[in-house]
C-alpha positions in Angstrom: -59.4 5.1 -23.1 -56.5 2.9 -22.1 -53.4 4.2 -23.1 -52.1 1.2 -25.3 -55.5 2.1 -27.2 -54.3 5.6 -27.7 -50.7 4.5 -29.1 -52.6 2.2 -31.1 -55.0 5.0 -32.5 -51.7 8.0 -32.4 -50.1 4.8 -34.5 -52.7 4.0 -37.1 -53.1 8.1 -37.5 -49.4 8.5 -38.5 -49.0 8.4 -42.7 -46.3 5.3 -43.7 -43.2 7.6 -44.0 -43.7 8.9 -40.5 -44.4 5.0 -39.2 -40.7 4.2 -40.8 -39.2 7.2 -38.7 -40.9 6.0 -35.5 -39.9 2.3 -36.4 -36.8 3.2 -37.3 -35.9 5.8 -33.7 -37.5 2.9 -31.9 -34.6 0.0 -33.2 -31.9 2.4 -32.7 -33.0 3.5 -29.0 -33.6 -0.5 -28.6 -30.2 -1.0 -30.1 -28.4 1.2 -27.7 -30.4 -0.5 -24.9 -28.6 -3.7 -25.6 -25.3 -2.4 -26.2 -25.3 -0.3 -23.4 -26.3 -3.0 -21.1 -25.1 -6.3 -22.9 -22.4 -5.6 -25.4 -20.6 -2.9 -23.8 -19.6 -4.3 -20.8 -18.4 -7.7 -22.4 -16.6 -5.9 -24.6 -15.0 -3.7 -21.9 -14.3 -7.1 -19.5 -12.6 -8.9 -22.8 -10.6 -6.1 -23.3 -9.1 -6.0 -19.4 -9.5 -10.0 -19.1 -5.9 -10.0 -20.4 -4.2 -8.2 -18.0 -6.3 -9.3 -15.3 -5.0 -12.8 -16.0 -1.6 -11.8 -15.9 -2.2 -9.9 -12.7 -3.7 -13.0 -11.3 -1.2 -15.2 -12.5 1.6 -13.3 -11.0 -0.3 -13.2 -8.1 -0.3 -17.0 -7.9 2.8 -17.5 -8.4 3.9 -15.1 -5.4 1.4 -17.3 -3.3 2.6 -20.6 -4.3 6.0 -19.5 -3.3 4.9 -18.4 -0.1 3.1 -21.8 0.7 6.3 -23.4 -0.1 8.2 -21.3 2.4 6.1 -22.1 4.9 6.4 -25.8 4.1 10.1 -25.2 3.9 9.2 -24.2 7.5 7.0 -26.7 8.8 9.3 -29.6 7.9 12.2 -28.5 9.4 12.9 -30.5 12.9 12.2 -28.3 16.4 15.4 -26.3 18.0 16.2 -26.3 21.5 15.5 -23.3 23.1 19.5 -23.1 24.2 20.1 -23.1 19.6 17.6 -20.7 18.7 19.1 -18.2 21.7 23.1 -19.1 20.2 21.8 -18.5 16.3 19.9 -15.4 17.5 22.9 -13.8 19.5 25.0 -14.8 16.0 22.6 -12.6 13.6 22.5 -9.9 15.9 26.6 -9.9 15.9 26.4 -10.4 11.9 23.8 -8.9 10.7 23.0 -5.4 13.2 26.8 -5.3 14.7 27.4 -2.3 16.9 24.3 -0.8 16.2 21.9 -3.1 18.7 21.9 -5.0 21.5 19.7 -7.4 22.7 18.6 -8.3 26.2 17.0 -11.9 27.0 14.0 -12.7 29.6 12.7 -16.1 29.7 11.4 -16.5 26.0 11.2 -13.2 25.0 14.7 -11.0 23.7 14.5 -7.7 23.3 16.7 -6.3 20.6 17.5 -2.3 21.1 18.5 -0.8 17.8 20.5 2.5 17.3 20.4 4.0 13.7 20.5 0.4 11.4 20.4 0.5 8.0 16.9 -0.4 6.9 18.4 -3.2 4.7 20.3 -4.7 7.9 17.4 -4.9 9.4 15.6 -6.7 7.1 17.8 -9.2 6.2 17.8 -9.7 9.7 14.8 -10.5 10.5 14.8 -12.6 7.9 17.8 -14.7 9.2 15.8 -14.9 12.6 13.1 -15.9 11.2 14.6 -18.6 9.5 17.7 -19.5 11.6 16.9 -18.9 15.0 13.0 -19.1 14.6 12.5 -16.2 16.8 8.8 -14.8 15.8 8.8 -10.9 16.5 6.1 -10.4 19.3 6.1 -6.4 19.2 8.1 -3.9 17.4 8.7 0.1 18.2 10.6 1.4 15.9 11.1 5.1 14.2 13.5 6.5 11.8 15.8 9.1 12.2 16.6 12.0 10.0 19.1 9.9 8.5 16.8 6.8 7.4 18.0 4.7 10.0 15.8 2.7 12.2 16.0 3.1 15.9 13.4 1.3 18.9 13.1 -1.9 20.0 12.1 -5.4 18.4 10.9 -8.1 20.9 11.2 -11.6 20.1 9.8 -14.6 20.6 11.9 -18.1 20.9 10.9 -21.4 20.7 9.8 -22.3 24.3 12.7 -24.4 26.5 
């Protein structure tokens, strides 16, 4: 015999009260099947969606402020190779003072720092970046036992 013939003969042997229990164990196992893989997980993904569309929105934001830096960026007219050098030498003076010095080859400066403040030095590259457009080529840098940052940063400047 086949074996849906022998459910069907099992079945039609089983008195009506024990047909209700298997009917019955047979929803509930079929109605944890669909929560398990239907309900539950909709549930769970409507109950994260929130904070996953505040995540993403924040997100967005931060990217939409970057694209408008670099726009900031791309519209703003070419520098002589002579200005970005003078601007450079100025942050380096303002920004790192007595704690670096910086040594120019062609297009490249490098900058030798001697325990600066990790908050100098960002706000310095940010300047050169921005001010002298001076894109930073290779950077080997450690800090001290005090915090401070010591190594060289080489720059790029615009080409002459």
């Amino acid at each position: 015999m086949k074996a849906g013939s022998l459910l069907k003969a099992r079945w039609e042997g089983l008195a009506p009260r024990e047909k209700a229990w298997v009917a019955a164990a047979i929803a509930v196992v079929a109605a944890m099947i669909v929560w398990f893989v239907a309900v539950g997980p909709a549930l769970a993904t409507l109950r994260t969606a929130e904070a996953q569309h505040r995540a993403l929105d924040a997100q967005l934001q931060q990217m939409r402020g970057l694209q408008q830096q670099a726009q900031a960026l791309q519209s703003q007219p070419k520098q002589s190779h002579e200005e970005a050098l003078r601007q450079l030498e100025l942050s380096v003076r303002e920004r790192l003072g007595p704690t670096a010095r910086s040594q120019v080859t062609g297009e490249r400066v490098t900058i030798t720092l001697a325990g600066t403040a990790p908050s100098a030095l960002a706000q310095w590259l940010t300047q050169v970046r921005v001010n002298a457009r001076a894109l930073p080529s290779e950077a080997r840098l450690s800090r001290n036992p005090g915090g401070l940052w010591e190594g060289t940063v080489v720059l790029t400047l615009p080409p002459r």
